[in-house]
N, C-alpha and C positions, 0 to 999 in steps of 0.2 A: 632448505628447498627453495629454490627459485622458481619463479612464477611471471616473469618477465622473459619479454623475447629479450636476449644480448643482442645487446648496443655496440657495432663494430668499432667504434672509436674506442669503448670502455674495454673490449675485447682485445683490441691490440694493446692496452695499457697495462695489462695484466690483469686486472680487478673486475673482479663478477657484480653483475647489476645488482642493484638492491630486489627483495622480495615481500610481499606482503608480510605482515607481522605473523608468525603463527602460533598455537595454542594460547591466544590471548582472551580470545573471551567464552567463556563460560554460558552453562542455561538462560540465567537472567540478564546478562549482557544483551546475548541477539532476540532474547522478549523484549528485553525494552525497546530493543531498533525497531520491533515489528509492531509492537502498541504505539509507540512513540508517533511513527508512519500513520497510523488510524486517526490520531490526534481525539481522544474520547471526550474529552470535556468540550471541545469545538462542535466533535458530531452532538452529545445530546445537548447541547444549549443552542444550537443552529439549527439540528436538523430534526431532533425525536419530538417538535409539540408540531412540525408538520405532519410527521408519522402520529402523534395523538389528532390532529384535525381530522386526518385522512380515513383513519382505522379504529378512533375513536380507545376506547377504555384497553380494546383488548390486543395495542399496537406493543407491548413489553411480547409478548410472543412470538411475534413476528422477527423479534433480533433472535430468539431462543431458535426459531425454526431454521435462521438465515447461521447458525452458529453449527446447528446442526450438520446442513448442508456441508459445511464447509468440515468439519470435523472426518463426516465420510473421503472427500477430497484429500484431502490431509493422509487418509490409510497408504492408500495408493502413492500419493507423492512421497511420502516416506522412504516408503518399503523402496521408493528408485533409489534414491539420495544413498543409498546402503550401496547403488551397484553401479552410479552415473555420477562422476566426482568431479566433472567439469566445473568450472567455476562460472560458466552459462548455464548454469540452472534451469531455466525454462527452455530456455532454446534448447541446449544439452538432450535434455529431455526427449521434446518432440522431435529431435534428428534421431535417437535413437531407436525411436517406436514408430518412425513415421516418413522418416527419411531425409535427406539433403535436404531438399525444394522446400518440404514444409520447414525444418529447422534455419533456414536463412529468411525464409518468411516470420518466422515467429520470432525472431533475432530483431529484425525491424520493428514487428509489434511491439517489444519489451522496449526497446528504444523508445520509441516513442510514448507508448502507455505508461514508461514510468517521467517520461520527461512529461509527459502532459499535467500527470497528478503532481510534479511538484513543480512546472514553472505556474500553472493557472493558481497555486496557493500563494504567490506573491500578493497576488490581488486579493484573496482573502488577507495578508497577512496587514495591507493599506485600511482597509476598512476595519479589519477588526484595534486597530491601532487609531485610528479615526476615531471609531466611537468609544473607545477606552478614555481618550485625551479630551473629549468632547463630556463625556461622563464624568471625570475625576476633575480636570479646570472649567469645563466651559468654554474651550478655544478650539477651530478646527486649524488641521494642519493638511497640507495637501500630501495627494497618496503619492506621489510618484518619488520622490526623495525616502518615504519609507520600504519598498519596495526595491530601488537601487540600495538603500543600508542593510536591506534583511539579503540582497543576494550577497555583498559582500562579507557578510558576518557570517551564511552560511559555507560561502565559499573558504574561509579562513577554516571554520567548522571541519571539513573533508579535508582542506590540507594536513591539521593534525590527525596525530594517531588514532587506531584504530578504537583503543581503551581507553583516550579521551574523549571521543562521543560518545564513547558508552556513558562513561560518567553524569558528564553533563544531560544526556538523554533519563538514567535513569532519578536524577534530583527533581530536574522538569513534570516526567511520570507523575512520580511520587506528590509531585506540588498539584497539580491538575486534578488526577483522580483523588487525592486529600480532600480538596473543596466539595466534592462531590461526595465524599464520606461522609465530612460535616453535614450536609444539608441533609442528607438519610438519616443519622443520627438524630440529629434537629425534629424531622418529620415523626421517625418512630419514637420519641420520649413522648412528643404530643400526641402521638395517636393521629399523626394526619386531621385531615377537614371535617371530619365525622366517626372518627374512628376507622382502624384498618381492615379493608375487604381484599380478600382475593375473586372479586368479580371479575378483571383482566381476564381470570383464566379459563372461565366459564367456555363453553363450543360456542353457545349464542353470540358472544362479544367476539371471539373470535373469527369464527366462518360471518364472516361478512364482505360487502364488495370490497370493501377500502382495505382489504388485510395485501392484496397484492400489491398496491401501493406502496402499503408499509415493508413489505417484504425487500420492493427496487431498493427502497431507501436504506434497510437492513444489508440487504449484499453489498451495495456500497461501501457502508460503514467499514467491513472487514479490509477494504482495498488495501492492500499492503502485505497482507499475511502472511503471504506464502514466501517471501522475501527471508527467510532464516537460512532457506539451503545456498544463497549467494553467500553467507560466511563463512561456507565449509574451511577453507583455506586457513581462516584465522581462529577457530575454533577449537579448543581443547576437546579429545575424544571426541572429533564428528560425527564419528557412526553415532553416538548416544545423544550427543549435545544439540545436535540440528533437530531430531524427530521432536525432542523434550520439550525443547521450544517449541515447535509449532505446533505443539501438542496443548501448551500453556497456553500458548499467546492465544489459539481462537478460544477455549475454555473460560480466559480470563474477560476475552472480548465480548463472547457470547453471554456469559453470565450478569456481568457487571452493567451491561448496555442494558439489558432485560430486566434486572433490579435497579438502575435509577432511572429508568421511564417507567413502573410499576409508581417507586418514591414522587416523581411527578405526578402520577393519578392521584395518590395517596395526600397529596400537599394542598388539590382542590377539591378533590371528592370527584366521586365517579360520576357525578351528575354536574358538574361543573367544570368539569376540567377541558372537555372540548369547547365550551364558549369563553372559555379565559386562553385558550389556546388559539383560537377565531381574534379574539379583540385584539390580543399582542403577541404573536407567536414570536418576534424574539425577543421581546421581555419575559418570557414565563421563568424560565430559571431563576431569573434575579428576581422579581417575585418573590418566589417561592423562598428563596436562600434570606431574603431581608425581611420575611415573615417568620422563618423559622429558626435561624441564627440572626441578623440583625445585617443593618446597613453596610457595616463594617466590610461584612462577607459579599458583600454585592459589589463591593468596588474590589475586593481583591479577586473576587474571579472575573472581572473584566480583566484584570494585569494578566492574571494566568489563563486567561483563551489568549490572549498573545504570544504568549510563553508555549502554549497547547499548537499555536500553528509554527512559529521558528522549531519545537523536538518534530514537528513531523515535516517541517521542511530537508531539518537535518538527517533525517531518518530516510529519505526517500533519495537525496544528493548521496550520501553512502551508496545505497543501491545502484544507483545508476552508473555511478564512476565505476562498481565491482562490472557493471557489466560491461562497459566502455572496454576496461581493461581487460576482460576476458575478448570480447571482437577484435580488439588489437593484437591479442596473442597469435587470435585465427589467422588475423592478415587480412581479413574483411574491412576493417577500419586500420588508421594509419598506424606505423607500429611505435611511434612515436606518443600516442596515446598511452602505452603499455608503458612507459616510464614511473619506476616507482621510488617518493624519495627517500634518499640512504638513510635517514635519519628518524624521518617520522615512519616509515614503510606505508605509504599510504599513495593511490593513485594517483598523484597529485595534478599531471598534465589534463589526465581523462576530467578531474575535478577543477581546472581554467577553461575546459572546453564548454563544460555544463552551463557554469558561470557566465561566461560570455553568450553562448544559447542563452538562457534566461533573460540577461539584459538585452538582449535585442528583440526578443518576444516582447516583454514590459514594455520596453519605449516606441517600440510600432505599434502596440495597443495605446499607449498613452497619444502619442502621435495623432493616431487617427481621431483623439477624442472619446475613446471607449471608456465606459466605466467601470473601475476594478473588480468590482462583484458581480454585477449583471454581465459582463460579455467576460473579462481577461480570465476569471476565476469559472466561470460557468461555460465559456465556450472552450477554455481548452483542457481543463479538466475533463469533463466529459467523456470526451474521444480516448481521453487516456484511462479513465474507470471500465468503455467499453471494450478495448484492448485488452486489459487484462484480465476481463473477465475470459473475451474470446480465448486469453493464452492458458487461462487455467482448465477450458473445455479440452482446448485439445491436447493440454497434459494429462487430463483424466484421461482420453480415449486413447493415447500412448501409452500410460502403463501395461494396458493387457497387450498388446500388440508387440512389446517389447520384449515380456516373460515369456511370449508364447512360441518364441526364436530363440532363448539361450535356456541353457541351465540351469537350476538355480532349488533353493531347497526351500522357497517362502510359499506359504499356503493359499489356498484360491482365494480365500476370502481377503487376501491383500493384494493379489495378484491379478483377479477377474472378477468377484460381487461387486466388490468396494469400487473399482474404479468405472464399473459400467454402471452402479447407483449413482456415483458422484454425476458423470458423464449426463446423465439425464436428468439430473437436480439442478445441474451448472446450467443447462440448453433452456432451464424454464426458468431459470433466472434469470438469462439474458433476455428470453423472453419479456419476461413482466419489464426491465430497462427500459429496454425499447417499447417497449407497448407504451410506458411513461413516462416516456424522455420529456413530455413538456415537460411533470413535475420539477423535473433536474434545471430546463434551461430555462423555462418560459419565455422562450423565444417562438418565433413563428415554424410555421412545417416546412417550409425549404432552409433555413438552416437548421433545424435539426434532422430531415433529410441527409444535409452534408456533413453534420457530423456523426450522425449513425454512420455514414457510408465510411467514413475516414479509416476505422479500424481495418474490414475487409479490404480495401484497396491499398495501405499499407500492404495487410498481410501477399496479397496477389504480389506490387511490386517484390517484393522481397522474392514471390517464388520464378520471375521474371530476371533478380538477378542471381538467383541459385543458376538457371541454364546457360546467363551470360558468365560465371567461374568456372563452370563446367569446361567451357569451351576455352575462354581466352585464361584461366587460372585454375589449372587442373591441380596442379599443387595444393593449394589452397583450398579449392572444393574435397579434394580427396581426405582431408584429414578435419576437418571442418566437424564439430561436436564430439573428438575424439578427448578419450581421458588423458590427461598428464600424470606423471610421478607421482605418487600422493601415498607416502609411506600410512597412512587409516584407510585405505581403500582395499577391497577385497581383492581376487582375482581379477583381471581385465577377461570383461564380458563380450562379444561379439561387436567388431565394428557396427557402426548405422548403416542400415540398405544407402543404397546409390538413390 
């Protein structure tokens, strides 16, 4: 199956373009790309003793609620991926449910929402690499040369094959959340600070103000997830293999975040753990870990939150190239992007484009004198967490809108409960975001004003130049979120509205 537009030079030459790699990877392959994406050992050692400051004992709930939410979401995007085999996934989506305008709008948003979440993690990737080096010799090293290494590493990354990021993502996994194993383990042989309570789970600890807080910080967490249905292409038995994964991946997300922030309650006691979270909130892990395994383990998960932000750097560069190359297909983006190489079958151009994006992002932040976690990593990350959150609204409110136009034999509660729940679980998540953007940037209210606005005004552009294809590239508009070939796809369902 080919999956690239032909190359007219390569067409006169007789020889058919190369195509993505297909039936290559498996359930636990595109879990890993989508855990890998979330980076868990980065979020609870960065980010879950802010969610213990904020929300105090009963913050492990808040990822079970935010896991929840998204599980309902998940019904709905499913049950599409069964009948929309685009390899634009989201945009695919909401052309179909929703029309042109918004599917070239929401094209834009993925573009950028996924380029946001992984150029702004270079900057994480300088500091967390800083204070590793800082921790283990006692020397600092400047962030910008780390930053140029980790894009060219991850850019090497995307050039190979599809099966080897998998690989590589799933040893990464397995090293990250291992350390966080041990430390649970650690915690439960000793019985925790006091002995082990389930007071977390109490209404009292819960319903409290700070749980919405914790909640922004929970839907965050997830950021990446829904990324399984961009491998349909490379996927062994799609129909089965994309739901199972996104099925796992937020399961494993939800669970596992929810029990080692419980394990951090448990490491100082319930009556303690918000003021040893207050004193050092990003020492509380290593703490905890050289209290209850030993030194040893404090300096190796410094190594592995670097290793935790390079698999979800890699994780998210995958994504983006799949989408680059599906826009290139449309004719939206050049179609030179759509180039896939013979050899690796991997997007390889749309993966120099990314690349070169990223480094020029970096060194105009570095440029200006920003510093990699406070503005590169917090200002453009941001806008790209809000994006996607926006894109997964309005793929909730596209599933019913979709089913309620073609045929089809899937039942209401996948069709219309599930995705009108999701729809208005997603609208209050973005809410609590925004309500709490300082948490995220700590910056002032006019730029996070401009970066709240960024998402929305992408989306608008986008449905601005849906009307500009209409008119001067009708071709192009006309077929724009339509399905291709795809010997695992069911019948071909209804074009998208105009």
């Amino acid at each position: 199956m080919s999956v690239t537009t032909p190359d007219p030079v390569e067409a006169r030459a007789g020889s058919a373009p190369a195509g993505l790699r297909t039936g290559t990877l498996g359930t636990a392959d595109i879990a890993f790309f989508v855990v890998s994406a979330a980076a868990p050992l980065t979020v609870m050692a960065g980010v879950a003793p802010l969610a213990i400051l904020l929300g105090g004992i009963g913050a492990p709930v808040g990822y079970l609620l935010a896991g929840l939410t998204l599980a309902v979401f998940a019904v709905g995007f499913t049950t599409m991926s069964r009948h929309v085999t685009s390899g634009g996934a989201f945009y695919a989506y909401i052309t179909r449910g929703l029309g042109r305008p918004a599917g070239v709008g929401a094209a834009l948003l993925a573009l950028i929402g996924y380029n946001g979440m992984e150029i702004g993690v270079y900057g994480l990737l300088a500091t967390a690499t800083q204070d590793t080096v800082h921790a283990l010799f006692g020397t600092d090293v400047p962030w910008l040369p780390v930053s140029l290494a980790g894009l060219l590493l991850i850019g090497w990354g995307g050039y190979r094959s599809i099966d080897f990021g998998a690989k590589v993502l799933g040893v990464l996994l397995v090293a990250e959340t291992g350390i966080l194993v041990l430390l649970a383990a650690g915690v439960l042989i000793e019985g925790g600070a006091h002995g082990l309570s389930f007071a977390s789970l109490a209404p009292d600890h819960v319903l409290v103000p700070g749980t919405a807080a914790v909640l922004a910080f929970a839907f965050a967490a997830f950021t990446g997830f829904e990324s399984t249905v961009i491998y349909r292409r490379e996927a062994r038995d799609p129909q089965r293999t994309v739901p199972r994964a996104t099925y796992c991946a937020v399961a494993f997300l939800g669970l596992f975040y929810a029990f080692v922030v419980w394990i951090a309650v448990q490491a100082f006691g319930d009556d303690e753990v918000v003021a040893a979270a207050a004193d050092d909130p990003a020492g509380l892990f290593f703490t905890a870990v050289s209290t209850y395994v030993g030194d040893w383990a404090a300096d190796l998960m410094h190594v592995l939150i670097v290793t935790s932000v390079l698999a979800s750097l890699l994780a998210f560069h995958n994504a983006i190239n799949r989408y680059g190359l599906a826009l290139a297909e449309e004719g939206v983006l050049p179609r030179g992007l759509g180039r896939v190489h013979p050899r690796h079958r991997s997007p390889y151009v749309a993966g120099l484009a990314q690349t070169v994006l990223g480094a020029v992002v970096v060194l105009a932040f570095w440029a200006a004198g920003a510093d990699p976690y406070g503005q590169l990593l917090l200002y453009v990350n941001t806008p790209g967490m809000i994006g996607l959150l926006l894109l997964q609204l309005l793929a909730a409110i596209a599933v019913p809108c979709y089913f309620r136009r073609v045929r089809h034999q899937e039942g209401a509660l996948r069709t219309l409960v599930a995705p009108i729940a999701a729809s208005l679980l997603l609208a209050t998540a973005i809410t609590l975001v925004v309500g709490h953007i300082d948490l995220f940037t700590g910056a002032s209210s006019t730029v996070n004003t401009v970066l709240v606005a960024l998402a929305p005004v992408v989306f608008a552009t986008g449905l601005l130049l849906a009307r500009w294809l209409r008119r001067a590239r009708p071709e192009v508009y006309a077929r724009f979120g339509s399905d291709r070939a795809d010997p695992a796809a069911p019948d071909p369902s209804a074009a998208p509205p105009a």
